[in-house]
C-alpha positions as a Python dict, from the first residue, in 0.01 Angstrom:
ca = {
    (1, 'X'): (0, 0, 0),
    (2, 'X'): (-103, 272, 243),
    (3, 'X'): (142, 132, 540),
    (4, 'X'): (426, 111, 293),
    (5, 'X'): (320, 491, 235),
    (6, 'X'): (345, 551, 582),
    (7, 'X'): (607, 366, 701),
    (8, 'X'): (808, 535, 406),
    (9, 'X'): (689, 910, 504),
    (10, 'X'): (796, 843, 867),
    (11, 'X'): (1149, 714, 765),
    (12, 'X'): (1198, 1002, 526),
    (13, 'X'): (1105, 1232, 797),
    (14, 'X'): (1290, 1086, 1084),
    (15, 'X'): (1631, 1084, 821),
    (16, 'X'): (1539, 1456, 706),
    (17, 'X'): (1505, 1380, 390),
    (18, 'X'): (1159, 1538, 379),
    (19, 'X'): (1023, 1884, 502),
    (20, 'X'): (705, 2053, 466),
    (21, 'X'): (608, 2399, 315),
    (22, 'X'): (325, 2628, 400),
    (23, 'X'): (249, 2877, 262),
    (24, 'X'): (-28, 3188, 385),
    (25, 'X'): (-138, 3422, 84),
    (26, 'X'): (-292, 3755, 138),
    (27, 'X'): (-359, 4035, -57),
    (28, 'X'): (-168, 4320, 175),
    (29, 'X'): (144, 4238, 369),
    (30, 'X'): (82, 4341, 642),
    (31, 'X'): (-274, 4094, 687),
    (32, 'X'): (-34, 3811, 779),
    (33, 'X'): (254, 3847, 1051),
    (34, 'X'): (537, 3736, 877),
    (35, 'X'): (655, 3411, 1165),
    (36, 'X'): (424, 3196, 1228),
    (37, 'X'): (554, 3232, 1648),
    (38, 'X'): (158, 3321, 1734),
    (39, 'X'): (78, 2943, 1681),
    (40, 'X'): (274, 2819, 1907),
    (41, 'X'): (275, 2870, 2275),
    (42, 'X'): (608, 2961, 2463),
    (43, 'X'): (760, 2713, 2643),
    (44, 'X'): (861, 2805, 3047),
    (45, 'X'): (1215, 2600, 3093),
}
């Protein structure tokens, strides 16, 4: 049952038919920066 899971979480994902959601609570604004760009490192092209 857990492959069928799987395999059906990677199809939905690779068709779009799924997306993900996170969300950062804080209790002033200005705690959180409001993209998330920090996280990810810059690519050089």
């Amino acid at each position: 049952m857990w492959r069928y899971y799987l395999h059906g979480a990677e199809t939905g994902f690779a068709e779009g038919h799924m997306v993900i959601h996170q969300l950062q609570l804080a209790k002033a604004r200005s705690t959180v920066p409001m993209a998330r760009d920090y996280l990810y490192p810059a690519r050089n092209s």
